[in-house]
C-alpha positions in Angstrom: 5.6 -0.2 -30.3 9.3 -0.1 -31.3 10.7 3.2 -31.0 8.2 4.7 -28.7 8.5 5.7 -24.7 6.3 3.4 -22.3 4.8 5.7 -19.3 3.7 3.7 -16.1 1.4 5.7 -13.7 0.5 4.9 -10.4 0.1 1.5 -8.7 1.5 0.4 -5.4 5.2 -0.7 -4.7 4.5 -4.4 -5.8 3.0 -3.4 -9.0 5.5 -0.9 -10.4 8.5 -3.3 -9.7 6.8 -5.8 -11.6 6.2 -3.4 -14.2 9.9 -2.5 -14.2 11.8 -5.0 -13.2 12.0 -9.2 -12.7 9.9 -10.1 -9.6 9.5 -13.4 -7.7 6.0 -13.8 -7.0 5.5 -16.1 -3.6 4.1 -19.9 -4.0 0.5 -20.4 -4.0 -0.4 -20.6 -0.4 -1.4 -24.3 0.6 -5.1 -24.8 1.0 -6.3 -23.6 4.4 -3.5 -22.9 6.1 -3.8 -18.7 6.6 -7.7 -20.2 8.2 -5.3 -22.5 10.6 -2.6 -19.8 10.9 -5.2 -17.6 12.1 -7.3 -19.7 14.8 -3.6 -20.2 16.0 -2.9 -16.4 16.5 -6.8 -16.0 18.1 -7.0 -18.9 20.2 -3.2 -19.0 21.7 -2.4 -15.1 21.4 0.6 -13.2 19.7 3.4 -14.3 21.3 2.8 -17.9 20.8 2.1 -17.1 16.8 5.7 -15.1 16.7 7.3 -17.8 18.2 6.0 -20.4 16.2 7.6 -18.1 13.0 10.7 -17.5 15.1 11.3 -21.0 15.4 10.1 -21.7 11.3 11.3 -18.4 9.7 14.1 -16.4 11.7 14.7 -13.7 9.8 10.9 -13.2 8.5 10.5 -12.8 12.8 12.9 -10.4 12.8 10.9 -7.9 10.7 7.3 -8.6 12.6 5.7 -7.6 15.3 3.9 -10.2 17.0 0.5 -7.6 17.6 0.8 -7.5 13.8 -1.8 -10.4 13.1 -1.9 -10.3 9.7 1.6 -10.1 9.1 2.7 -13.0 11.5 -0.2 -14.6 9.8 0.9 -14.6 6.3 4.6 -14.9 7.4 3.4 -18.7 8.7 1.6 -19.4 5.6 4.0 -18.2 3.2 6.5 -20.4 5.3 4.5 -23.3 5.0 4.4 -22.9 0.9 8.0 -22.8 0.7 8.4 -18.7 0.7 9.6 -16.0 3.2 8.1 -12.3 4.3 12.1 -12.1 4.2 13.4 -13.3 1.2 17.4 -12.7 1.3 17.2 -9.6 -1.3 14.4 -6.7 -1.4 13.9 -7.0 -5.1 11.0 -4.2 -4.7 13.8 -1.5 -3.3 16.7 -2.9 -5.7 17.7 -0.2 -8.5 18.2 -2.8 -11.2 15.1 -2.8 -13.8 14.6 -4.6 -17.1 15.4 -1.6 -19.4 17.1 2.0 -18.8 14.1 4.0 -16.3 13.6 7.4 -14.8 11.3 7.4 -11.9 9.6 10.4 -10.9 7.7 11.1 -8.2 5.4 13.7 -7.5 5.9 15.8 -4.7 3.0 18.1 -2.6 3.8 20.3 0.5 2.5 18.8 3.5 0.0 21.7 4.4 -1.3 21.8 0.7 -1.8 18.2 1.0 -3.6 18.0 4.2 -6.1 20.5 2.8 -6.7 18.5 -0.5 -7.2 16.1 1.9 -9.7 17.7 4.0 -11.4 19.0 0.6 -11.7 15.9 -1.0 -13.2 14.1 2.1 -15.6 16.8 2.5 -16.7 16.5 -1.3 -17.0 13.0 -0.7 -19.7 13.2 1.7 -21.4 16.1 -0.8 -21.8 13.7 -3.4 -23.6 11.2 -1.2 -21.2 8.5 0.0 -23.1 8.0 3.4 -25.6 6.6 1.1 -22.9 4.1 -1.2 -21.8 3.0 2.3 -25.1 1.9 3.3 -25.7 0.3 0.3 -22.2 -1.5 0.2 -23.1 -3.1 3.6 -26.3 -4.2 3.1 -24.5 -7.3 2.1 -21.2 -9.0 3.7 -18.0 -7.3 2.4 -14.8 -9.0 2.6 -12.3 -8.8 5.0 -9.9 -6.9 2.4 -12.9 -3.9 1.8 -13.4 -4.0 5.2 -10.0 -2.1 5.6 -11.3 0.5 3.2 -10.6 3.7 4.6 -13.5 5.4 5.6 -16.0 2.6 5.2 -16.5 2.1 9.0 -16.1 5.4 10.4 -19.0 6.5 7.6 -21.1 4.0 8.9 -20.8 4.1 12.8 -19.8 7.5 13.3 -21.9 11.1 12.9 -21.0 13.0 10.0 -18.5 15.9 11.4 -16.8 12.6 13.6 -16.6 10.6 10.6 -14.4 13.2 8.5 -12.2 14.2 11.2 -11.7 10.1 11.6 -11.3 10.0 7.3 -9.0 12.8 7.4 -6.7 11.9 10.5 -6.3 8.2 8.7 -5.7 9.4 5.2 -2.7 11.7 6.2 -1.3 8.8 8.0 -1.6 7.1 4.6 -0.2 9.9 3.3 3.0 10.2 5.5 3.7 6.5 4.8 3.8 7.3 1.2 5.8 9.9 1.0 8.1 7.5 3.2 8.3 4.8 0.7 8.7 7.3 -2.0 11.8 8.4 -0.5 13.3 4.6 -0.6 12.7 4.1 -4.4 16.6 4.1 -6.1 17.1 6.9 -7.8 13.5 9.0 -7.9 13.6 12.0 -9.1 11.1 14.3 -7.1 8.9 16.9 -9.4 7.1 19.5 -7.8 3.0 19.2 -8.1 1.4 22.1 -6.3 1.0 23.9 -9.8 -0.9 22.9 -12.9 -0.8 19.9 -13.8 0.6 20.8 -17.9 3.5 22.2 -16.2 4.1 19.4 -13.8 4.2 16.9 -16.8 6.1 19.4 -19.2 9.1 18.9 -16.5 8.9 15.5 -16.2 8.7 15.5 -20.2 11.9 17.5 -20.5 13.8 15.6 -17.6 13.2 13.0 -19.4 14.0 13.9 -22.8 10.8 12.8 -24.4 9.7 14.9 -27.2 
């Protein structure tokens, strides 16, 4: 409504630029080609894949490794469609955004979030998710909830194994968070380790919202 202050939360990189700012979305991949792509990458190996880009895309080659299958993958296919991994300006990094914005971002120290961590893995597994796992893969999953993390360390490893496994791979996550965080344009870090009323109030008054 006119006059009032729109609040986005969350979402990953791709999703809050389009929120803020005018994004390019890729063309429509052509049908079957990531299947082709792919039996390319398994049945000749990387370095034939990452040549076949380097000699199609250049600069997309450039920012791939070629033991990065799905990557070199969907560079080839996006190729093929008429796009580039590379395009010649990182629209998701740029500072420019459709109307005036303040981005915050909220910042934990690292030893207070590696025990949240630990805590909320540990909770998980007290409120039964051995059991949603089984469940889940009693039927095929796709390849994209395959990469879930957790799902197969719950499922083929014994419980203590399985949260060290969770833990280790969520403050991995983590640190590669807190690494794109740091490239937004102009973020403005706010403090979280206290309540969360507080944490808001300062973003509230940095902001200038009544």
């Amino acid at each position: 409504m006119e006059g009032r202050t729109p609040i986005v939360v969350g979402g990953t990189g791709l999703y809050l630029r389009a929120a803020l700012a005018d994004l390019d979305l890729p063309p429509a991949p052509t049908p079957g080609a990531r299947e082709r792509w792919e039996s390319l990458y398994d049945l000749r190996g990387p370095e034939h894949a990452h040549a076949a880009l380097a000699e199609r895309d250049p600069q997309a080659a450039l920012v791939v490794h070629p033991n990065d299958r799905r990557r070199v993958v969907r560079a080839l296919e996006l190729h093929e469609a008429g796009g580039s991994l590379a395009p010649p300006r990182d629209q998701l990094w740029s500072a420019e955004t459709r109307h005036p914005t303040q981005i915050f971002g909220l910042d934990v120290p690292k030893a207070v979030l590696e025990k949240r961590i630990r805590e909320r893995t540990e909770a998980m597994f007290e409120s039964g998710v051995g059991e949603e796992v089984a469940r889940a893969l009693r039927s095929p999953v796709s390849r994209t909830a395959s990469q879930i993390i957790g799902l197969r360390e719950i499922a083929e490893l014994p419980r203590d194994e399985a949260i060290a496994a969770i833990v280790l791979r969520t403050r991995r996550y983590a640190a590669y968070q807190r690494k794109w965080l740091r490239r937004i344009s102009g973020i403005q870090a706010i403090s979280a380790d206290r309540p969360p009323l507080e944490t808001a109030a300062e973003i509230l008054s940095r902001a200038q919202v009544p």
